[in-house]
C-alpha positions, -999 to +999 in steps of 0.1 A: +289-105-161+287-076-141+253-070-125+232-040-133+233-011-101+211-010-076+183+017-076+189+038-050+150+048-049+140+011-046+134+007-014+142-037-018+172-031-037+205-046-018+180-068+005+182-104+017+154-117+010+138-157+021+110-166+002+095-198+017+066-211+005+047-240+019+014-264+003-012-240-012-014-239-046-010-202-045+027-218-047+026-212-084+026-177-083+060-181-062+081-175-098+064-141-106+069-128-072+106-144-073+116-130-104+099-092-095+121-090-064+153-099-083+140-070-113+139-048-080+175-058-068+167-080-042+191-110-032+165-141-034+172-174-019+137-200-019+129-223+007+098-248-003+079-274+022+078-309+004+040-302-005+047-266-014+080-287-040+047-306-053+034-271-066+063-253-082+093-261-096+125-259-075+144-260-106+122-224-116+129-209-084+167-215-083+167-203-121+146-169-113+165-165-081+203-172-094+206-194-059+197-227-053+164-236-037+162-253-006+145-283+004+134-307+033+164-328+022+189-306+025+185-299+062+211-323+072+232-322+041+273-333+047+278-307+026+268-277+045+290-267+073+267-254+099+229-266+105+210-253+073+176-240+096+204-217+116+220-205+081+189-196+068+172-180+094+207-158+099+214-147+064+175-128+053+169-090+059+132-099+054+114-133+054+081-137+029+064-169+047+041-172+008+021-186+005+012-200+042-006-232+044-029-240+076-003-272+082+023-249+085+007-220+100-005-248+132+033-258+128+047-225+139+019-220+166+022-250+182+063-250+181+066-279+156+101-278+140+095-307+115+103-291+087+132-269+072+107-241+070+091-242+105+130-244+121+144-216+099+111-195+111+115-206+146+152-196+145+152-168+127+150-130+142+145-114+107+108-094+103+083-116+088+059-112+060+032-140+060+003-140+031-023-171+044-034-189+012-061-222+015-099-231+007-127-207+020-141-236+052-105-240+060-098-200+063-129-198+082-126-225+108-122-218+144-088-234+142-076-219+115-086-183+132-071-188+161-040-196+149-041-168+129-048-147+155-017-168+176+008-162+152+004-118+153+006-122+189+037-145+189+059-125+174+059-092+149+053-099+117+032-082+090-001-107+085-019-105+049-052-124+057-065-139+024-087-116-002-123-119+006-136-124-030-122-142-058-122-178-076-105-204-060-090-231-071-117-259-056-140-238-078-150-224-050-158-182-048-155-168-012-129-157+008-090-181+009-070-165-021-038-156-013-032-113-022-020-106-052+017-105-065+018-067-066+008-064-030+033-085-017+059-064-032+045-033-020+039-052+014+076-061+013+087-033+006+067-017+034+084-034+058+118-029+042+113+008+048+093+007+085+091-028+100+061-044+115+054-015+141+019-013+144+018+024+159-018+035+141-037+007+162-073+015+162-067+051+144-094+055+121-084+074+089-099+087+053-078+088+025-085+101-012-065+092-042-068+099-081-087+126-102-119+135-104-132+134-141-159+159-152-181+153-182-181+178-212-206+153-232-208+118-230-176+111-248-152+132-231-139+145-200-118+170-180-094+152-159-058+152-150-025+121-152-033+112-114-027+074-114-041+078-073-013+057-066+001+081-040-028+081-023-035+043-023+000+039-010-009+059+021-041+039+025-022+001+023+010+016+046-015+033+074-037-004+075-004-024+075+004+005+109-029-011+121-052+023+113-090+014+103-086+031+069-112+044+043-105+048+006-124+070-013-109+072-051-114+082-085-107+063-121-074+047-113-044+036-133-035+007-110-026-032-107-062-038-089-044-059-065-030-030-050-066-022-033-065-055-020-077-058+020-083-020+019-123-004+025-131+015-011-158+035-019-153+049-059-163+088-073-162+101-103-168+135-104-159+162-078-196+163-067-201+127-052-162+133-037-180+160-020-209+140-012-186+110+003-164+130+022-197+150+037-207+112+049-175+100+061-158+126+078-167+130+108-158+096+122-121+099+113-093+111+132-075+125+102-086+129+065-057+128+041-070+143+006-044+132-016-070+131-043-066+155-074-096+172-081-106+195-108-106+236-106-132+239-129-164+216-145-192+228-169-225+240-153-242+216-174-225+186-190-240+180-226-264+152-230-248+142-265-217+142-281-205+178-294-190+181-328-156+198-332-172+233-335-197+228-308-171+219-282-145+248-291-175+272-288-185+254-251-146+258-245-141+291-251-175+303-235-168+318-196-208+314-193-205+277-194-180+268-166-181+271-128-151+270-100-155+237-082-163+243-044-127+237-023-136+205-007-106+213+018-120+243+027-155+229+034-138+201+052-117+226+077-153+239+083-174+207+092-139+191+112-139+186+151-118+205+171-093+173+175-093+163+136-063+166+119-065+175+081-033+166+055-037+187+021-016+181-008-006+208-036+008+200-069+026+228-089+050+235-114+074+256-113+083+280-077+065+249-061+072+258-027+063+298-030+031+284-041+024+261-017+031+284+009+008+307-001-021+278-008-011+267+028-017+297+042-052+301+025-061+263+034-060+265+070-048+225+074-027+215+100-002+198+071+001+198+037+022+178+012+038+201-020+057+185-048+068+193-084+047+180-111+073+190-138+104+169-125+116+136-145+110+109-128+088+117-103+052+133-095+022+117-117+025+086-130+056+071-113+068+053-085+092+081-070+076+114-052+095+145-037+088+175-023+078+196+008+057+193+040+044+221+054+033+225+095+025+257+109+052+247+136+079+248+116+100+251+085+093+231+053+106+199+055+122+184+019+115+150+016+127+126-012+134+117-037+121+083-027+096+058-037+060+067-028+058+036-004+087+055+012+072+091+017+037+075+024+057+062+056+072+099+063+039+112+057+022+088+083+053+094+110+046+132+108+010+128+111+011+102+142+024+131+166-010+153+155-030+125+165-019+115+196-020+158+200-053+157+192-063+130+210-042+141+247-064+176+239-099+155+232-089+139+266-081+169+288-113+187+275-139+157+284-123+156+317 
């Protein structure tokens, strides 16, 4: 049977990917992340520890990744022609060390190669993704932590620390469950598309996603298709860069996993946007407002619920409605002289007349434009196109690609303003 065509916007399509698991029984989620990278073209292979094989199903894992899974046993199988740990850590594009047990974890510090995992990671030169999974007092012992900290500074590799809330399976609440599914994907993918570099080290950044929503009465509201996706995107792929990264969003139409590890802080309406961005601002070296805020809102939002009549009377009444204030503009007006401020415009249409002329009119130092009227990309899907604008030079097209993608573009055009900004901040003090 012929296999279906690789999505050329996918940014794990056509990879080699080794999953290798070891003992936490965030093992179990190993077949929904398995099977998600084959949906997304990926070519799988699974690796399990002999306590991680206690967890899940081989047998699963060779079925969702059409490949057999390997085990401890296999290392010095007749049958293979070269030393399996060698083979393996050759053949991956990408290794996801998931979930990562402290046994293992003190294996790889310390150099142990007892195990088919720890000598395929200590052979292999692919990039490494490694989600740490295990009971809250085991996360948090000094041991624990400064292997953790170890195994970043070995090597480059991508570290997904546990989540900090959530049941786990001892029945214990606290901090030891390994990040979602939908994460790990994204965080895959993320290093698919840029590698481990962590070039926004101790760059401290704000970031809006999704709409604002502004009440007519209590039952409805003015609001726009903004999943915030884009914008969350940017927030996980700058903190995986190593930035310090805010979140301020709206109503979201998200996995909730994808806001795992990141530091939210949730609006509503355009008015407490306003009021967080008049709080957090000026700490940040760059504010990104990939939010999508309302033009308009009424002056007075109607304690009850309007009939029909009412509202098409509150509707069509220019008394009733006010502009929004441009929160860009009042931003360009409270910045620094060294911050650096990313717009984004979303049009129909002439997009990039438009956004010219908005760009002009904003005053930021960039600004993202893209179509909100093409198939297949824009609000509510995975893949974004469209135009960055610099007063240096000429609009640059970027995409189509996955967001995860442009998010990286986004961030490589905005490093060089920082480090701009910053080389300016220091000539000035001195």
């Amino acid at each position: 049977m012929a296999s279906a065509p690789l999505d050329p916007l996918e940014p794990l399509a056509g990879r080699r990917i080794l999953v290798a698991g070891s003992g936490s029984i965030a093992a179990v989620k190993l077949p929904q992340l398995v099977s998600a990278l084959v949906k997304r073209g990926a070519e799988v292979r699974c690796l399990l520890t002999p306590s991680g094989a206690e967890l899940v199903s081989p047998v699963a894992l060779a079925s969702l990744s059409r490949h057999r899974c390997y085990l401890d046993a296999d290392q010095w199988s007749h049958h293979e022609p070269r030393p399996l740990h060698i083979e393996l850590a050759e053949w991956p594009d990408l290794v996801l060390l998931v979930p990562l047990s402290a046994s293992t974890l003190a294996r790889l510090v310390h150099g142990l190669a007892d195990t088919l995992l720890a000598s395929t990671l200590m052979a292999t030169r692919a990039p490494v993704l490694a989600a740490a999974a295990m009971n809250t007092d085991m996360w948090e012992s000094p041991a624990v932590q400064r292997n953790w900290q170890q195994l970043q500074s070995d090597r480059p590799l991508l570290a997904l620390p546990p989540a900090t809330e959530g049941l786990l399976a001892c029945d214990r609440r606290g901090s030891g469950r390994m990040v979602e599914p939908s994460l790990l994907l994204q965080a895959a993918a993320s290093v698919a598309v840029h590698g481990v570099q962590r070039d926004f080290e101790g760059v401290e950044l704000l970031i809006t996603a999704g709409p604002t929503q502004e009440f007519l009465d209590p039952a409805r509201v003015l609001s726009n298709p903004s999943t915030g996706l884009m914008g969350v995107l940017l927030a996980q792929a700058a903190r995986w860069r190593g930035a310090q990264v805010r979140l301020l969003h709206g109503p979201l139409q998200l996995e909730p996993g994808l806001l795992e590890g990141l530091n939210c802080q949730r609006f509503g309406t355009a008015a407490e946007l306003e009021q967080l961005l008049q709080r957090h601002q000026g700490s940040a070296a760059a504010v990104v407002m990939a939010a999508a805020v309302a033009d308009q809102r009424l002056r007075q939002p109607m304690s009850g619920k309007l009939s029909k009549q009412q509202l098409q009377e509150v509707l069509q009444s220019p008394a009733s409605w006010e502009m929004v204030p441009d929160l860009l503009e009042q931003m360009l007006q409270r910045r620094s002289a060294n911050q650096v401020l990313m717009g984004f415009a979303a049009h129909s249409g002439d997009v990039l007349t438009q956004a010219e002329a908005k760009f002009q009119r904003k005053g930021c130092d960039l600004m993202f434009a893209n179509p909100i009227d093409h198939e297949g990309v824009g609000f509510a899907a995975a893949a974004n196109q469209g135009w960055l604008l610099s007063r240096e030079a000429s609009p640059e097209a970027m995409g189509p690609c996955s967001k995860l993608a442009l998010a990286h573009r986004l961030l490589d055009r905005l490093r060089p303003r920082l480090h701009q900004a910053a080389k300016a901040d220091g000539s000035a003090a001195s």
